[in-house]
RODO-2510 file (C-alpha; in nm, 4 decimals, decimal comma):
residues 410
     n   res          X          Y          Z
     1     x    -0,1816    -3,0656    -0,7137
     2     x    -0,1976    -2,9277    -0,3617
     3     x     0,1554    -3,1119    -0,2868
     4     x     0,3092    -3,0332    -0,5966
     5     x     0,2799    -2,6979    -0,5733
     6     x     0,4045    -2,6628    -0,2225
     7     x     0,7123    -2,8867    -0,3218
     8     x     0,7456    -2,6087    -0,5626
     9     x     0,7471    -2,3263    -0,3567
    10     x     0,9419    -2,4605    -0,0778
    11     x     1,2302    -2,5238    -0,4149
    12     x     1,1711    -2,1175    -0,4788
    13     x     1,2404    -2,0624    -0,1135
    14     x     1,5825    -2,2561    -0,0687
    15     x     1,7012    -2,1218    -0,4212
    16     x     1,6429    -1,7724    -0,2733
    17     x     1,8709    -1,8265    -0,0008
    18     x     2,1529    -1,7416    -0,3089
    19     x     1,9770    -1,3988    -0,2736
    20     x     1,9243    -1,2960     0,0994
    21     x     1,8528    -1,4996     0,4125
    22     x     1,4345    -1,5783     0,5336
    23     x     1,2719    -1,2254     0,6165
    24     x     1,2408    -1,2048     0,9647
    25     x     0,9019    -1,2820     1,1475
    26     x     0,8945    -1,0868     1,4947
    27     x     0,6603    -1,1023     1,7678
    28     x     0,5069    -0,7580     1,8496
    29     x     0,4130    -0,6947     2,1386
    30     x     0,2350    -0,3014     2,1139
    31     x    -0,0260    -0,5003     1,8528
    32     x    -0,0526    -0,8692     2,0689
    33     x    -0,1297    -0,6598     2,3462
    34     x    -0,3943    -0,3991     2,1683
    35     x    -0,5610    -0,7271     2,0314
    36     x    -0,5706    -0,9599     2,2899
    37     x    -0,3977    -1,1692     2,0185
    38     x    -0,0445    -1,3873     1,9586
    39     x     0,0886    -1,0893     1,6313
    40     x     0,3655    -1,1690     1,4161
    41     x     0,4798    -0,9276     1,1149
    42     x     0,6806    -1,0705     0,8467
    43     x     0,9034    -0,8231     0,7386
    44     x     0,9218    -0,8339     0,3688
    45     x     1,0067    -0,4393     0,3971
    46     x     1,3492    -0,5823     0,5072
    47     x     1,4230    -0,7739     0,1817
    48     x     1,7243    -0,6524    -0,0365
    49     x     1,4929    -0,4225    -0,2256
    50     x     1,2366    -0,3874     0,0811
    51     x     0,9056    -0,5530    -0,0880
    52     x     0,8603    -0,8916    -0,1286
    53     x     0,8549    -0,8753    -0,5509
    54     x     1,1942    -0,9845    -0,5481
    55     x     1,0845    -1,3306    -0,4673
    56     x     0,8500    -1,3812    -0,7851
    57     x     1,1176    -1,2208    -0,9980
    58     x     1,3681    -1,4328    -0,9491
    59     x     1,1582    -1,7453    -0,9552
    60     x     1,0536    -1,6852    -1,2658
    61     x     1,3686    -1,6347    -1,4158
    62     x     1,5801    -1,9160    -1,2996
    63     x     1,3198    -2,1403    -1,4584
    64     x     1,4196    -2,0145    -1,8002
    65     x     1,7433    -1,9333    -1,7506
    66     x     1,9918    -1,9869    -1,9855
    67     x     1,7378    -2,0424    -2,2332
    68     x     1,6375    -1,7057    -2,1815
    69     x     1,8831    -1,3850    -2,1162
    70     x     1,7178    -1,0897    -2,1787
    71     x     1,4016    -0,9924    -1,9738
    72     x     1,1651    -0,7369    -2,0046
    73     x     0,8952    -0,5312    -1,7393
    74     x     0,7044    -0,2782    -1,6523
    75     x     0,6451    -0,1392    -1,3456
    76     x     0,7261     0,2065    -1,1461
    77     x     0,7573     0,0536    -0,8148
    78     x     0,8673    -0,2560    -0,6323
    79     x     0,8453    -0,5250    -0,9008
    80     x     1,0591    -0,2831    -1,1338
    81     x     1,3523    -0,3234    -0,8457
    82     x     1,2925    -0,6757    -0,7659
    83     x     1,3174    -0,7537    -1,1212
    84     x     1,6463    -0,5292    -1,1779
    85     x     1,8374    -0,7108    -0,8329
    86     x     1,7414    -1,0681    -0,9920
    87     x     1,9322    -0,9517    -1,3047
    88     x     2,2578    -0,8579    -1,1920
    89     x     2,2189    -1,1578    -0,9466
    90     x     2,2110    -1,3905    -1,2355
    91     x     2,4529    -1,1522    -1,4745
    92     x     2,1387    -1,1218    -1,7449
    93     x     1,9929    -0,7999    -1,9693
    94     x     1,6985    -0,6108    -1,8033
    95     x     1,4906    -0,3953    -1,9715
    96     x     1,2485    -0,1967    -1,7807
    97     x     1,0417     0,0106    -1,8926
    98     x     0,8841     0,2905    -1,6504
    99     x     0,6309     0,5995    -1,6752
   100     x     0,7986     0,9315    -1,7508
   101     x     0,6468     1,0654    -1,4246
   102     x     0,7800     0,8105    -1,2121
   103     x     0,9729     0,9316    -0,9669
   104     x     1,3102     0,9971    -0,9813
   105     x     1,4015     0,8386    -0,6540
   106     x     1,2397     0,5091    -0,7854
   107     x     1,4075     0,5198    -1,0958
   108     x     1,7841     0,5679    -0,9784
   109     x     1,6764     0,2368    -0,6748
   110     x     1,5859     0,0736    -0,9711
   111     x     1,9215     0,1650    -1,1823
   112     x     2,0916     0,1001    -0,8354
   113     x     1,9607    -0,2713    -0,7839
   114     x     2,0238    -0,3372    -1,1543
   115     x     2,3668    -0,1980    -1,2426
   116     x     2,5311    -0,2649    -1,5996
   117     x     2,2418    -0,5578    -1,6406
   118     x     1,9812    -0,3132    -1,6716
   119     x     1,8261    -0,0364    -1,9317
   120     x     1,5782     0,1731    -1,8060
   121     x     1,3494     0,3251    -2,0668
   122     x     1,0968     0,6028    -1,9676
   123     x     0,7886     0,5720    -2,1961
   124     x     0,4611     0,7420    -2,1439
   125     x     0,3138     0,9204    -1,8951
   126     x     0,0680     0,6224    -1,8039
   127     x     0,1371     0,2901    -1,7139
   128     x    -0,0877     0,1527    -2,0332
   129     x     0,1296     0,3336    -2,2790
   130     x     0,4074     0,1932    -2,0362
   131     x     0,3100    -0,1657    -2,0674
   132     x     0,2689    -0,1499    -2,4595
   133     x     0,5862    -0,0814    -2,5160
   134     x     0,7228    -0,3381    -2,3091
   135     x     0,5181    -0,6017    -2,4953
   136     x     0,6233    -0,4630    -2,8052
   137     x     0,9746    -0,4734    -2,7256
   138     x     0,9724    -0,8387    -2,6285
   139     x     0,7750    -0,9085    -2,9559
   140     x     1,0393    -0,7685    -3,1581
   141     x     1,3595    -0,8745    -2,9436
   142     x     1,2034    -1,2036    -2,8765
   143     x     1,2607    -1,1297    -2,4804
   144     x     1,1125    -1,3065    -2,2070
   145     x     0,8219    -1,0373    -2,0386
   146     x     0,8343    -1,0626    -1,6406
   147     x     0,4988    -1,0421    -1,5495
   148     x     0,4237    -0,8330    -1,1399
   149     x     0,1896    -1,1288    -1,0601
   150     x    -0,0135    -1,2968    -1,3147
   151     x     0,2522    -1,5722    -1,3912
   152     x     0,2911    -1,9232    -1,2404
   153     x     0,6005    -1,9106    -1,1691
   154     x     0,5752    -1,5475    -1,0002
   155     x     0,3204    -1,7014    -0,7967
   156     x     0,5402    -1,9622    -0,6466
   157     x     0,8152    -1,7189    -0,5999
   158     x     0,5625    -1,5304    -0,3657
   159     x     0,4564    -1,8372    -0,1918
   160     x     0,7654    -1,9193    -0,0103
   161     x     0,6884    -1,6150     0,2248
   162     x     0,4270    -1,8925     0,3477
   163     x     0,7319    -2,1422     0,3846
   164     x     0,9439    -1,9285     0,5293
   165     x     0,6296    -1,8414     0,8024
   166     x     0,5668    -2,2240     0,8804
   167     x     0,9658    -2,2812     0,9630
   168     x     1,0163    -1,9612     1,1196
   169     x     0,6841    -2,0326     1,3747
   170     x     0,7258    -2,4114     1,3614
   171     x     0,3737    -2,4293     1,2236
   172     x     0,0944    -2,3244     1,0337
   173     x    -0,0306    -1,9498     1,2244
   174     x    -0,4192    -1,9871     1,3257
   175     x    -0,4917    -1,6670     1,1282
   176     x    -0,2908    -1,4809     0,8450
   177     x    -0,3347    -1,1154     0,6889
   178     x    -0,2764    -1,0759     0,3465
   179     x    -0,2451    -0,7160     0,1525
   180     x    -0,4025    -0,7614    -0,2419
   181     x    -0,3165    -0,5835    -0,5493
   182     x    -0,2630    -0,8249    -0,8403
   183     x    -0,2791    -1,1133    -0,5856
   184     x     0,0427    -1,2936    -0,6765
   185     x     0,1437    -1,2985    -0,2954
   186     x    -0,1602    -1,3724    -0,1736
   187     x    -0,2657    -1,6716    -0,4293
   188     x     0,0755    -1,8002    -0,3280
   189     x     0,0406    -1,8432     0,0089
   190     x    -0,3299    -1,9809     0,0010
   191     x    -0,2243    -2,2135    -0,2840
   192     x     0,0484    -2,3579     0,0125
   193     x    -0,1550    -2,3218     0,3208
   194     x    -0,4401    -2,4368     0,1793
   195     x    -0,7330    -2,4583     0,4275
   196     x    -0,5059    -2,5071     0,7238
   197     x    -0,5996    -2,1609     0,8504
   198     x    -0,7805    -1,8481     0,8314
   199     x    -0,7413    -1,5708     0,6165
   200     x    -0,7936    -1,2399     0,5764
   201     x    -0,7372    -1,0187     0,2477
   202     x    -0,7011    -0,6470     0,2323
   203     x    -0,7765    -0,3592    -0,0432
   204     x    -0,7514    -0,0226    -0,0513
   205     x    -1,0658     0,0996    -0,0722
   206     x    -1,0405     0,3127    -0,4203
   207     x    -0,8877     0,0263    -0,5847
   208     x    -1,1597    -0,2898    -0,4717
   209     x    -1,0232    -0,4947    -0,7764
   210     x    -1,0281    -0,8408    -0,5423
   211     x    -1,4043    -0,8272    -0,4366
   212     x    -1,5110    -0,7188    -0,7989
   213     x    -1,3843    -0,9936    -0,9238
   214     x    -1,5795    -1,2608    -0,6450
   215     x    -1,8641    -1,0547    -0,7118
   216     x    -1,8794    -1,0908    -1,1157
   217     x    -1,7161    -1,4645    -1,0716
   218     x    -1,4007    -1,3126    -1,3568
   219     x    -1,1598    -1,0678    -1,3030
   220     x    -1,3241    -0,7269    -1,4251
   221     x    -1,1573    -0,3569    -1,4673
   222     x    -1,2088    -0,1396    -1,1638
   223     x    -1,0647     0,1944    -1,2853
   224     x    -0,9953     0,4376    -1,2659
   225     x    -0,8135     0,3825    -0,9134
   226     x    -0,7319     0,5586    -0,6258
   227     x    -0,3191     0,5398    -0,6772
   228     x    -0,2036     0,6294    -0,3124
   229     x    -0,1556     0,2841    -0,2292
   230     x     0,0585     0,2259    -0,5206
   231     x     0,2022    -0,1349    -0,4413
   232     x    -0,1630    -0,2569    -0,4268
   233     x    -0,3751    -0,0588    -0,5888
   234     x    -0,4479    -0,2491    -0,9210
   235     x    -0,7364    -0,2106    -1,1877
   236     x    -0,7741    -0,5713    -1,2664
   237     x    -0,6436    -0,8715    -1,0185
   238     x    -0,4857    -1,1418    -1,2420
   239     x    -0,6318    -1,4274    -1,4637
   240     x    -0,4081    -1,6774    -1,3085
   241     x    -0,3723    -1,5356    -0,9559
   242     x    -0,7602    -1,5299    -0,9188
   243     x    -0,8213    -1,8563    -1,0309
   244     x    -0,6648    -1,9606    -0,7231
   245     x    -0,8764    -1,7354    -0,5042
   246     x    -1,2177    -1,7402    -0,6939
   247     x    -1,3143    -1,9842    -0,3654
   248     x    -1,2842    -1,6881    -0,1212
   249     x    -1,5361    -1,5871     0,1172
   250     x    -1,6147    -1,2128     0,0001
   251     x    -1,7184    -1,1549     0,3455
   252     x    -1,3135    -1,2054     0,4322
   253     x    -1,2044    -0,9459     0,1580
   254     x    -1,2052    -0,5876     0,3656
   255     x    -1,1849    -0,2523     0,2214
   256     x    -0,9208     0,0261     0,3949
   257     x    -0,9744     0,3776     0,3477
   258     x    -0,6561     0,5361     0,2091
   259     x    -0,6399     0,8198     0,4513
   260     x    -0,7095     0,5691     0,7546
   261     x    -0,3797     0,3689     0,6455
   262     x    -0,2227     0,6612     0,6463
   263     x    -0,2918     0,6590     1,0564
   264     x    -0,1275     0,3260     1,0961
   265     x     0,1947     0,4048     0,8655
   266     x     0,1938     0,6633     1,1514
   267     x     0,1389     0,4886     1,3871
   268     x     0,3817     0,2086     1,3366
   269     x     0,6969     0,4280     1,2307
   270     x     0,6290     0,6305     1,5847
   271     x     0,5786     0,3852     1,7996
   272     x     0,7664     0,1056     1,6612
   273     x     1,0158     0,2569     1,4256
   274     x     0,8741     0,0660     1,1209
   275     x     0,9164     0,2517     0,7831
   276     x     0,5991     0,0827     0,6071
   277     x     0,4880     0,1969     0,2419
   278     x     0,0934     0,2161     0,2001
   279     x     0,0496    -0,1435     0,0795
   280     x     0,3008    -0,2686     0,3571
   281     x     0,0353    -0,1055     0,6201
   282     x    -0,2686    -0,2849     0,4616
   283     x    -0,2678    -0,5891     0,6966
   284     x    -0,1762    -0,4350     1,0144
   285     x    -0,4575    -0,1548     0,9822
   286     x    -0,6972    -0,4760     0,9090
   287     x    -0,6367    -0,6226     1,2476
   288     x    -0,9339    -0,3565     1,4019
   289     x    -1,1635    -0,4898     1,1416
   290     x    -1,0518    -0,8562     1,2576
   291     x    -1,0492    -0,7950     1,6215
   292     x    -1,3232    -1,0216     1,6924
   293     x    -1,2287    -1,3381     1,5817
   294     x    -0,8497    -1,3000     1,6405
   295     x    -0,8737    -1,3395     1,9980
   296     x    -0,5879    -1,5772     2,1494
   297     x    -0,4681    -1,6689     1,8206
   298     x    -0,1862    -1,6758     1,6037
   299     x    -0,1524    -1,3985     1,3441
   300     x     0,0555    -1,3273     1,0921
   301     x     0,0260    -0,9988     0,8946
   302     x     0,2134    -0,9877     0,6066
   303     x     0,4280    -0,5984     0,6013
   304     x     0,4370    -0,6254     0,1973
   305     x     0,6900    -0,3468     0,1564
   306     x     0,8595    -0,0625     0,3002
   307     x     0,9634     0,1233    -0,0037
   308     x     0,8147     0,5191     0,1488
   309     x     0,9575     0,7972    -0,0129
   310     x     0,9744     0,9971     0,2859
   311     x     0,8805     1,3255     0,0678
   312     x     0,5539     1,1677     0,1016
   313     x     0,5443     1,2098     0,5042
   314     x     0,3634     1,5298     0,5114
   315     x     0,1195     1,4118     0,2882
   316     x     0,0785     1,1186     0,5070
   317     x     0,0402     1,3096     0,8071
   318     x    -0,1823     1,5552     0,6561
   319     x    -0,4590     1,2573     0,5591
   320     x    -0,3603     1,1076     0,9142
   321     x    -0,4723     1,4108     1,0856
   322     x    -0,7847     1,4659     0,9059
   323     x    -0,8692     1,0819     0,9203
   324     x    -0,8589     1,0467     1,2901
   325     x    -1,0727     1,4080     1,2910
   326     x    -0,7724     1,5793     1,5651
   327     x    -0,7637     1,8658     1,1885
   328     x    -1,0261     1,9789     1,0435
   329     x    -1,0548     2,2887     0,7627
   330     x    -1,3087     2,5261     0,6987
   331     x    -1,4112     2,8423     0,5045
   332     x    -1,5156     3,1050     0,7415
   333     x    -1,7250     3,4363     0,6658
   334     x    -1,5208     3,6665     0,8073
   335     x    -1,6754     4,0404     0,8927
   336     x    -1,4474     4,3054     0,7786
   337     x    -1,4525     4,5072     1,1153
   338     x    -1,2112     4,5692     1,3516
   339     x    -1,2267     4,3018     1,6455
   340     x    -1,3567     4,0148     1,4471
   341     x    -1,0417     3,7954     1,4231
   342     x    -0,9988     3,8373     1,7996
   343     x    -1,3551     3,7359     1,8910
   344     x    -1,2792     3,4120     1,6524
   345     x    -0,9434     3,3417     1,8175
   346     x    -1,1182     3,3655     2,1650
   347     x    -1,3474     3,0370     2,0392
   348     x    -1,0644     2,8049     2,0248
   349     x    -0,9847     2,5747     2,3151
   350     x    -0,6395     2,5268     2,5197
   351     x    -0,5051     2,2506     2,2931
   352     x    -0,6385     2,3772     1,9572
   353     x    -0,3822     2,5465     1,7079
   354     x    -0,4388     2,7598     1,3647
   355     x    -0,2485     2,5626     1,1426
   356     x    -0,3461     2,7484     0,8388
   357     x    -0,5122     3,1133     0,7819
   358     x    -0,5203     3,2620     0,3975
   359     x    -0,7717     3,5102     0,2812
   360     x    -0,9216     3,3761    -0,0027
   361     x    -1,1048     3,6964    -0,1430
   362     x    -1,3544     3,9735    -0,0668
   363     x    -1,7058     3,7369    -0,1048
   364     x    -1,9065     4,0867    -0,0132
   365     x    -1,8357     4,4827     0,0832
   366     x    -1,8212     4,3886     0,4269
   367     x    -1,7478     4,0399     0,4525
   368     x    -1,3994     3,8216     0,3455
   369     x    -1,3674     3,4399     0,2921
   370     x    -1,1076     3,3156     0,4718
   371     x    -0,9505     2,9452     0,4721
   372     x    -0,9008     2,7870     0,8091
   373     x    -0,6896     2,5009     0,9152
   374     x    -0,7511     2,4004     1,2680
   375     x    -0,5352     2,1610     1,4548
   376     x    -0,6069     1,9864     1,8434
   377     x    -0,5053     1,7345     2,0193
   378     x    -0,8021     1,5182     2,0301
   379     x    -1,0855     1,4850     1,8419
   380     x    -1,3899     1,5894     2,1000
   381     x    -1,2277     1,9137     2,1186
   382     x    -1,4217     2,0195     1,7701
   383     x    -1,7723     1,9713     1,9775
   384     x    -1,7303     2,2482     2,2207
   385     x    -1,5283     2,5214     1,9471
   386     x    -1,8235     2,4162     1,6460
   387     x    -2,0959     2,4516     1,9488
   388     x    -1,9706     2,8087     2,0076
   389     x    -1,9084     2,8940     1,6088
   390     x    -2,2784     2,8209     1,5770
   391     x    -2,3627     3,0448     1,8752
   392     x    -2,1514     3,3438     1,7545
   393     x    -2,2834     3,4840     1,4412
   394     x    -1,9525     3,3151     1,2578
   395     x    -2,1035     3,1314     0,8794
   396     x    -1,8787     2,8507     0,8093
   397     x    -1,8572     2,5476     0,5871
   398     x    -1,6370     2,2242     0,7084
   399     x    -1,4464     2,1178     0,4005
   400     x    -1,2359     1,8554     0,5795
   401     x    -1,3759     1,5943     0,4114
   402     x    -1,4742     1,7946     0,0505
   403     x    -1,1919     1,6250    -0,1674
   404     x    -1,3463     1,8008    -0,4593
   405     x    -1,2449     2,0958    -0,3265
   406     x    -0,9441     1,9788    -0,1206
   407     x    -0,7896     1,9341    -0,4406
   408     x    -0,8078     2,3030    -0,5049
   409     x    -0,7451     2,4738    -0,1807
   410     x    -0,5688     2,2737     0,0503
***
């Protein structure tokens, strides 16, 4: 079974080469160094339509091709593109159907990548009213539905990122880092690597669909979900894609905190120059959780995708900051006197900034509520200003971390 499968995928991986040369995997030094560690990214954010979904896509659809020319999905994100590039690649209909509110810079990639092959229909403003319609179209056109992950022949598609790694390092990597949504990439490459390394798979933390699943034995509903991560954050994890990882260890599934990826998407297009989406992070922010048993080995972390909307960098930032505690935001009783805003100015440090000051309203005759936004260069400045807030009459509440009311007033 084992070597049939592989066969398989390593078939996907030379047909792709009609489509776009291996990703590369690079070397990086900044991480190999931080981790005491041999780290190797592959770059599926530097496929045609930067993710790798392209792969399963067209996999699936050269096996029923020309049987089959009209295909149908649904999807507001990377699969939607992958599928749209396959079909003017092999000169077939698309249909794709996409949530009203998707964005409209992921709808025109998507009409970009598909040309005259593709019809984009915008139906409902979630993606289960999204994916009804889709089904219902292919019931009635008698269209072939391109599933993101739960097919077999998806799952193949995805595995020859694992072929391409083995020819690219000349061998199996001692350790590899795997991002999970649906878990078509990473039941692909297990299913070809088998038990000839380690692994480690990665959720988002509001969408823990993955370690449900081990936990319950079946696939099970985890919603609602926390959408930031929006190439990997998925309510269910596949029928078929789990029955290839229902042998995991659950104590190799780890759990990200969206804001904390945020840091390393950061991080990595700072130092490194590495435009990563939120799932394309996952792996590389799960090397710190890893850091003890990746010493002197071979890793591979697999960048998923580096489809960022870069209207979504101050957002990014913003959670960054807060994460790593260097901004922090409060709502300060303010005393409705003369002097008072200069005798709170005088708390802050040399390298703290105001990065935000609104009046909220009048809470009392004498007193105002005022929001607060501070901003400093490193976290253990907050000890000393919060030591002398307590010491000079100021009442405050830290909301930093309040996403109740976050949602409201930040």
């Amino acid at each position: 079974m084992a070597d049939n499968f592989a066969s398989k995928a390593q078939a996907a991986a030379e047909a792709l080469r009609a489509l776009f040369p291996a990703t590369p995997l690079l070397r990086n030094e900044h991480l190999s160094e931080r981790y005491g560690a041999d780290i190797w990214l592959k770059r599926e954010d530097l496929s045609p339509v930067r993710s790798y979904k392209l792969r399963g896509a067209f996999n699936a659809m050269r096996k029923v091709i020309p049987a089959q020319d009209v295909f149908v999905c649904a999807s507001a994100g990377n699969h939607a593109q992958g599928v749209a590039f396959a079909c003017s690649h092999f000169g077939v209909r698309g249909v794709i159907f996409m949530p009203v509110t998707t964005p409209q810079q992921k709808v025109q990639k998507t009409r970009m990548f598909g040309g005259e092959n593709v019809e984009i229909r915008l139906v409902g403003d979630y993606f289960d009213a999204t994916l009804a319609a889709a089904q219902s179209f292919c019931a009635s056109e008698g269209a072939h539905f391109l599933s993101p992950f739960d097919d077999d022949d998806v799952i193949e598609g995805q595995a020859s990122v694992a072929v391409e790694i083995e020819a690219q390092l000349g061998r199996v990597p001692d350790h590899v880092i795997l991002p999970v949504g649906g878990g078509g990439l990473s039941s692909g490459v297990v299913s070809y690597f088998g038990d000839a390394c380690d692994y480690t798979f990665v959720e988002p933390a509001g969408a823990p669909s993955f370690a449900r699943a081990l936990k319950a034995g079946v696939p099970v509903d985890v919603s609602p979900v926390d959408s930031f991560v929006d190439g990997a954050a998925v309510a269910k994890i596949g029928a078929r894609t789990f029955a290839r990882l229902s042998g995991v260890d659950p104590a190799d599934v780890v759990h990200l905190a969206e804001d904390r990826i945020c840091v390393t998407i950061n991080e990595m297009l700072n130092v490194e120059g590495i435009v990563l989406e939120p799932a394309g992070a996952l792996s590389i922010d799960a090397l710190s959780e890893v850091a003890d048993k990746i010493v002197g080995k071979t890793v591979v972390c697999v960048a998923s995708g580096g489809n960022f909307d870069f209207e979504r960098l101050p957002e990014v930032k913003e959670r960054a900051q807060r994460y790593s505690g260097v901004k922090k935001y409060f709502i300060l009783r303010m005393p409705q006197r003369p002097g008072a805003l200069k005798e709170f100015l005088m708390l802050l440090g040399p390298e703290d900034d105001i990065c935000r000051f609104e009046y909220l309203k009048k809470s009392a005759r004498n007193f105002g509520s005022v929001l607060i936004g501070i901003e400093t260069r490193r976290p253990e400045n907050f000890e000393p200003f919060l030591r002398q807030l307590d010491g000079s009459g100021f009442t405050y509440t830290d909301i930093t971390n309040d996403e109740t009311l976050a949602q409201f007033v930040l």
